[in-house]
Gaussian input, Z-matrix of N, CA and C with variables (Angstrom, degrees):
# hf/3-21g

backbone

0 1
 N
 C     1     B1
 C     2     B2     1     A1
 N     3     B3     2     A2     1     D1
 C     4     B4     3     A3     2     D2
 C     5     B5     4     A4     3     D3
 N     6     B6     5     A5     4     D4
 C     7     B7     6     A6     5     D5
 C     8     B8     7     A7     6     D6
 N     9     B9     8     A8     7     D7
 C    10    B10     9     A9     8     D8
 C    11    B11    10    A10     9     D9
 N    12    B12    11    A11    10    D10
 C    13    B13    12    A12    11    D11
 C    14    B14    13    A13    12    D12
 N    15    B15    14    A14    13    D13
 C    16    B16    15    A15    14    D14
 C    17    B17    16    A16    15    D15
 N    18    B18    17    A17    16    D16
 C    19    B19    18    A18    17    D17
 C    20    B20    19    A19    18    D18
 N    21    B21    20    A20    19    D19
 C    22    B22    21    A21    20    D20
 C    23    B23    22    A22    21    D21
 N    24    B24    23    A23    22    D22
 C    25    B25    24    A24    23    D23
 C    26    B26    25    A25    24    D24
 N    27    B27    26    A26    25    D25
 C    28    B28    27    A27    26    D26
 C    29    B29    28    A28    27    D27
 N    30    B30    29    A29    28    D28
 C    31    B31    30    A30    29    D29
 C    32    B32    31    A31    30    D30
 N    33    B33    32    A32    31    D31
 C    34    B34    33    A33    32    D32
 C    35    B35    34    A34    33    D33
 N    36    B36    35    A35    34    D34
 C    37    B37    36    A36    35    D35
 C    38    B38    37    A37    36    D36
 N    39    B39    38    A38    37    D37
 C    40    B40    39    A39    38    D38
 C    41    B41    40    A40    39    D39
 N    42    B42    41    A41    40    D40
 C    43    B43    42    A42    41    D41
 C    44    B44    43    A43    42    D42
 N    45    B45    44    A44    43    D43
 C    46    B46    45    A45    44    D44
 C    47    B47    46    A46    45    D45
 N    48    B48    47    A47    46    D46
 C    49    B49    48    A48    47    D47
 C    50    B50    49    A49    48    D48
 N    51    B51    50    A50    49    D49
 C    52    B52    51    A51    50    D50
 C    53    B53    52    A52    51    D51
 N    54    B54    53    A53    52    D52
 C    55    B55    54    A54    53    D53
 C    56    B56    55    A55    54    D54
 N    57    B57    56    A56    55    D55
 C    58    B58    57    A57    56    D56
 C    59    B59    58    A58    57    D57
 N    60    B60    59    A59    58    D58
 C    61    B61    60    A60    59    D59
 C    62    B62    61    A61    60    D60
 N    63    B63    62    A62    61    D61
 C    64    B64    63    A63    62    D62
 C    65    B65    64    A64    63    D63
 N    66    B66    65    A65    64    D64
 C    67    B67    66    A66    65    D65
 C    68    B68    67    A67    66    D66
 N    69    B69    68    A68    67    D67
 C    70    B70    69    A69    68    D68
 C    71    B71    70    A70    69    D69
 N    72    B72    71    A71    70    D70
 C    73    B73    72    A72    71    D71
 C    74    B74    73    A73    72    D72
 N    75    B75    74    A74    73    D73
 C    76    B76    75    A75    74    D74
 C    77    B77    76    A76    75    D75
 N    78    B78    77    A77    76    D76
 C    79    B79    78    A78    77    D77
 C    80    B80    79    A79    78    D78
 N    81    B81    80    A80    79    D79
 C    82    B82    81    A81    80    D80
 C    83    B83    82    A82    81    D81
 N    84    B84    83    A83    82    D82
 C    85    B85    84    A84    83    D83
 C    86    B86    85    A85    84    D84
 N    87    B87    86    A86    85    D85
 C    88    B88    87    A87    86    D86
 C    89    B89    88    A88    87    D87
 N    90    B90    89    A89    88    D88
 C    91    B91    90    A90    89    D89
 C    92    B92    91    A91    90    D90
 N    93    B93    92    A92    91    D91
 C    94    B94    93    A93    92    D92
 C    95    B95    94    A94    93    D93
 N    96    B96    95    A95    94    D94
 C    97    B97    96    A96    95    D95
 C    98    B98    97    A97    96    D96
 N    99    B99    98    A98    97    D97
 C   100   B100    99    A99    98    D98
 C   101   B101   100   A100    99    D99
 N   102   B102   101   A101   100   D100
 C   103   B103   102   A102   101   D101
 C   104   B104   103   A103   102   D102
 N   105   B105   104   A104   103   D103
 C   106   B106   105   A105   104   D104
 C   107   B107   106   A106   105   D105
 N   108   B108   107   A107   106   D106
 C   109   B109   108   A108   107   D107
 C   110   B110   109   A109   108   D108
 N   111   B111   110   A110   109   D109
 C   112   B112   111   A111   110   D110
 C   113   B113   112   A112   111   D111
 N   114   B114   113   A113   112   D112
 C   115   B115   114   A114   113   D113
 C   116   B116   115   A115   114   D114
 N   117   B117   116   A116   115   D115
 C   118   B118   117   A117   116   D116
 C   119   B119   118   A118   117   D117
 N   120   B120   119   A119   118   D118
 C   121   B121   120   A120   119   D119
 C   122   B122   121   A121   120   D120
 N   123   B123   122   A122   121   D121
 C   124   B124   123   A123   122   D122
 C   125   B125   124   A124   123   D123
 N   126   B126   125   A125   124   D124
 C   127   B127   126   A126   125   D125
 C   128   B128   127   A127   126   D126
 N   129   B129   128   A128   127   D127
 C   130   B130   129   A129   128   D128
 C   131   B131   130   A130   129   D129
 N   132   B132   131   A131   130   D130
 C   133   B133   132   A132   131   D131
 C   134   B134   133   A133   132   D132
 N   135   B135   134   A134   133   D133
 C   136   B136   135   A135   134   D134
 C   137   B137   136   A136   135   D135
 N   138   B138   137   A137   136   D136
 C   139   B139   138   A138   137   D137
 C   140   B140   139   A139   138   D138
 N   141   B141   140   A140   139   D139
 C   142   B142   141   A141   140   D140
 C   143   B143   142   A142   141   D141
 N   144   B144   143   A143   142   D142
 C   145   B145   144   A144   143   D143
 C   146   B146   145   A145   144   D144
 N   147   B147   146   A146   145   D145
 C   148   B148   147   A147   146   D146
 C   149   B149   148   A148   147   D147
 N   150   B150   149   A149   148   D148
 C   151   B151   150   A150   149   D149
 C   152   B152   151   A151   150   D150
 N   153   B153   152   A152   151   D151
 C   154   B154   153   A153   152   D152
 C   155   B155   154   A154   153   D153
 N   156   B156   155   A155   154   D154
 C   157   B157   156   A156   155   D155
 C   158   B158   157   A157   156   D156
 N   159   B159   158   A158   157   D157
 C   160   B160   159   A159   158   D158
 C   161   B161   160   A160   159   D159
 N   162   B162   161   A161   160   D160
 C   163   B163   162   A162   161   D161
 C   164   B164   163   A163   162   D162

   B1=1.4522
   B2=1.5246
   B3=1.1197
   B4=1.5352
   B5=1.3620
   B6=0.8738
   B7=1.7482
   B8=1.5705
   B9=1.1975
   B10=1.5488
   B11=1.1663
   B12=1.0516
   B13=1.4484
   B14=1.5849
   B15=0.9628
   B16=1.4902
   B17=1.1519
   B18=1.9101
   B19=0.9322
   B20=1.6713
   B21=1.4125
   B22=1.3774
   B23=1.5543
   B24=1.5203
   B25=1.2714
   B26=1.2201
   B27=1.5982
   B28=1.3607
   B29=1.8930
   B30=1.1215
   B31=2.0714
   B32=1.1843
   B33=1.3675
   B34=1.3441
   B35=0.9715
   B36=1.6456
   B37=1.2894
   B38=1.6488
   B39=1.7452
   B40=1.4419
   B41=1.5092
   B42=0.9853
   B43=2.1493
   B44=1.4279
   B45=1.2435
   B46=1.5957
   B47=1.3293
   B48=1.5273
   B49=1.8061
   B50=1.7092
   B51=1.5824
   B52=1.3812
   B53=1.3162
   B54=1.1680
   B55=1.2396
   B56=1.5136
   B57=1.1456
   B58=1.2904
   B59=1.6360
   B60=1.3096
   B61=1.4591
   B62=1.7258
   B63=1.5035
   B64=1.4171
   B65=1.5647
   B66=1.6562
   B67=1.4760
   B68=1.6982
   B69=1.1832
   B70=1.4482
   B71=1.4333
   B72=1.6039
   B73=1.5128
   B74=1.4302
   B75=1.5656
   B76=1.3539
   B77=1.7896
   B78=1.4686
   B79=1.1828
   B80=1.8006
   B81=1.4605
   B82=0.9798
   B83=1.3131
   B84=1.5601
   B85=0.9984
   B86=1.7208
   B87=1.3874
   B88=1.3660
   B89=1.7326
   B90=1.4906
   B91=1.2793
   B92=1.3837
   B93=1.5690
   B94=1.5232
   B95=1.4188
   B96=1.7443
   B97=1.5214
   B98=1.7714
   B99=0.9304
   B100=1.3383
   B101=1.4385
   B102=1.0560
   B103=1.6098
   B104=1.7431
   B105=1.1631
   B106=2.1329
   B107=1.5629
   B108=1.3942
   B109=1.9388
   B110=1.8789
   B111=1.2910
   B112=2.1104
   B113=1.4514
   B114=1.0835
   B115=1.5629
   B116=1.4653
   B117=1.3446
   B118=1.4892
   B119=1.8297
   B120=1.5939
   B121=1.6875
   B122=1.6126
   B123=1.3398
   B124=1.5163
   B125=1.9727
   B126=1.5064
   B127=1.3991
   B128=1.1265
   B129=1.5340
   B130=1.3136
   B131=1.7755
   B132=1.3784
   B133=1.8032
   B134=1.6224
   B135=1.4258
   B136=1.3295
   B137=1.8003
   B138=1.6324
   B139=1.1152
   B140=1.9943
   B141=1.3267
   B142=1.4472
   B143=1.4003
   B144=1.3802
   B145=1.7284
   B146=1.4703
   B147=1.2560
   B148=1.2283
   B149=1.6754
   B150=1.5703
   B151=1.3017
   B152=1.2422
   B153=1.6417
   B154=1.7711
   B155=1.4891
   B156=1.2278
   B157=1.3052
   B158=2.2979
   B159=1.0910
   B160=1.3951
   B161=1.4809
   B162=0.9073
   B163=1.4632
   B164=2.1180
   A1=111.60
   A2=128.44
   A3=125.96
   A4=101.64
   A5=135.04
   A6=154.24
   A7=104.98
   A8=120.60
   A9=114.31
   A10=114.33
   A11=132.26
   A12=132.71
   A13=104.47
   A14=99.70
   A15=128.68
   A16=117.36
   A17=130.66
   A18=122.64
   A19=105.92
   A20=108.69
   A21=110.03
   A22=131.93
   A23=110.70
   A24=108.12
   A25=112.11
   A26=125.55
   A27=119.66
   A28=120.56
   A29=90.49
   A30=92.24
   A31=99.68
   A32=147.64
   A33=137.10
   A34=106.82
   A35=144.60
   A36=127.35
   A37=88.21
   A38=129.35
   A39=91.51
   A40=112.42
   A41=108.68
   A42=93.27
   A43=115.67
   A44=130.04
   A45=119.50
   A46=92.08
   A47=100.23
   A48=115.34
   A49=83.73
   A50=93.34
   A51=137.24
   A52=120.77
   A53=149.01
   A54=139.16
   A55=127.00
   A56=112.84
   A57=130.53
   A58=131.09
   A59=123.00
   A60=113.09
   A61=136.70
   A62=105.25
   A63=105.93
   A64=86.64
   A65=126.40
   A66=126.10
   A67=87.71
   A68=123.74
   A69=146.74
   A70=95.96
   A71=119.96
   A72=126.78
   A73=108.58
   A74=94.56
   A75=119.04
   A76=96.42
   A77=127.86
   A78=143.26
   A79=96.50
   A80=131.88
   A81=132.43
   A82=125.61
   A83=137.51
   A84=134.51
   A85=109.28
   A86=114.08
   A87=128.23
   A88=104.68
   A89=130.32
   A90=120.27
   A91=125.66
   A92=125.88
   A93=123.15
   A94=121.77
   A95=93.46
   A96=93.56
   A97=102.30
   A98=132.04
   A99=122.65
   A100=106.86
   A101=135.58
   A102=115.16
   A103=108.10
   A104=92.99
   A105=113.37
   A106=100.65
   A107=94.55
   A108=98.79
   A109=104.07
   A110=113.89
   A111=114.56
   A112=98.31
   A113=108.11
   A114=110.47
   A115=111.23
   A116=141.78
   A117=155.73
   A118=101.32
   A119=99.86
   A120=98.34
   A121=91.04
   A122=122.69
   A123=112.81
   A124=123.00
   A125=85.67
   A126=99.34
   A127=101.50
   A128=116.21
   A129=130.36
   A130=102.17
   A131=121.77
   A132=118.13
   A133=99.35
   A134=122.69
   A135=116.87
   A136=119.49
   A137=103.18
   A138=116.22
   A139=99.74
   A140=116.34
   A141=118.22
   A142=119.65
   A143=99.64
   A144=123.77
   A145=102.02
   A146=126.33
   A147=94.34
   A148=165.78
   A149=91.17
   A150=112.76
   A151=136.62
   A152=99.46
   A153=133.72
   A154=102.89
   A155=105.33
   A156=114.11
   A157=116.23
   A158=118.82
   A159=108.70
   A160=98.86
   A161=136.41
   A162=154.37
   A163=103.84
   D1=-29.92
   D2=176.96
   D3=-105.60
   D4=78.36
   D5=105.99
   D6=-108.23
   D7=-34.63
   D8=166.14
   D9=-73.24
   D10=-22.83
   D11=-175.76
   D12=-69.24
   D13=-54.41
   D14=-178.45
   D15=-59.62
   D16=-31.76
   D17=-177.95
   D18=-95.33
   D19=-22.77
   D20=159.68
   D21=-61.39
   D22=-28.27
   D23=175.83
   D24=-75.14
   D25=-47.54
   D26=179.04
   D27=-76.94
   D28=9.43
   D29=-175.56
   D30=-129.58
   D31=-0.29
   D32=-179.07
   D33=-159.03
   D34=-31.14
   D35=-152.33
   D36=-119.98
   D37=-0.88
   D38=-157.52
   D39=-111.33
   D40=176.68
   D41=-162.97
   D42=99.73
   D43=7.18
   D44=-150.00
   D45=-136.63
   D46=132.03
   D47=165.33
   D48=-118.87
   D49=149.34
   D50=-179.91
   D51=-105.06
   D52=120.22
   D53=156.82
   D54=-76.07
   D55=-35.15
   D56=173.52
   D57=-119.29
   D58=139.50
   D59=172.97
   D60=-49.59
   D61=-9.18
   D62=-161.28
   D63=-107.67
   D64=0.90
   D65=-164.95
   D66=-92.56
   D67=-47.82
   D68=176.31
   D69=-38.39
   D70=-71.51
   D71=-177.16
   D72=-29.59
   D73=-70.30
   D74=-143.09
   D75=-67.02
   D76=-39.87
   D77=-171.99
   D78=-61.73
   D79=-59.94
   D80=167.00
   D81=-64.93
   D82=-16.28
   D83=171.77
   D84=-75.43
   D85=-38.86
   D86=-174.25
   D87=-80.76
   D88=-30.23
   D89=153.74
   D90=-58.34
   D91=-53.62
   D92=157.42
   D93=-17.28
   D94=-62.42
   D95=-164.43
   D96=-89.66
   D97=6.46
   D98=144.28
   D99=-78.45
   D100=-12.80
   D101=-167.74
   D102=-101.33
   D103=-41.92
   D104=171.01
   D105=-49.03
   D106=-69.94
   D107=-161.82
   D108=-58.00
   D109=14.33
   D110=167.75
   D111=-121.68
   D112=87.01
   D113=166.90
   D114=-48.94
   D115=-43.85
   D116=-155.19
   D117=-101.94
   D118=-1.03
   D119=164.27
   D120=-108.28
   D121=-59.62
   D122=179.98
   D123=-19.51
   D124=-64.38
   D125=-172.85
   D126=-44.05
   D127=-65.56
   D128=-141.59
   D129=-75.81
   D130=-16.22
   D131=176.60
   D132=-109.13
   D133=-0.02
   D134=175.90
   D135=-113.47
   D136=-0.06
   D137=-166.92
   D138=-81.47
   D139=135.07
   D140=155.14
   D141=-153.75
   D142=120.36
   D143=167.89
   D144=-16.60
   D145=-74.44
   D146=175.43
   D147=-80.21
   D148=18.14
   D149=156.81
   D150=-139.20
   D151=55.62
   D152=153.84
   D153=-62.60
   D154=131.85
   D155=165.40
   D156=-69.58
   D157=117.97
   D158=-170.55
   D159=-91.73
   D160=123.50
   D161=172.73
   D162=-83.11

């Protein structure tokens, strides 16, 4: 979870003052779902060598 965290803070969430709590929500709800709906970004910030399955 923190390489996603991480790739969300620096690609969508970072730079941003809030005035309100529901701006916060809504700002993180709308980064998620930019980050979920790219399967080939998922993989690729959730992927690590060492826990490939070795066949």
């Amino acid at each position: 979870m923190e390489p996603v965290w991480q790739y969300l803070r620096q690609n969508t969430l970072a730079n941003r003052v809030f005035r309100a709590y529901q701006q916060i929500v809504d700002a993180c709800c709308d980064a998620w779902t930019f980050f979920s709906n790219d399967t080939d970004l998922v993989t690729s910030v959730s992927s690590r060598d060492w826990a490939q399955v070795k066949i």
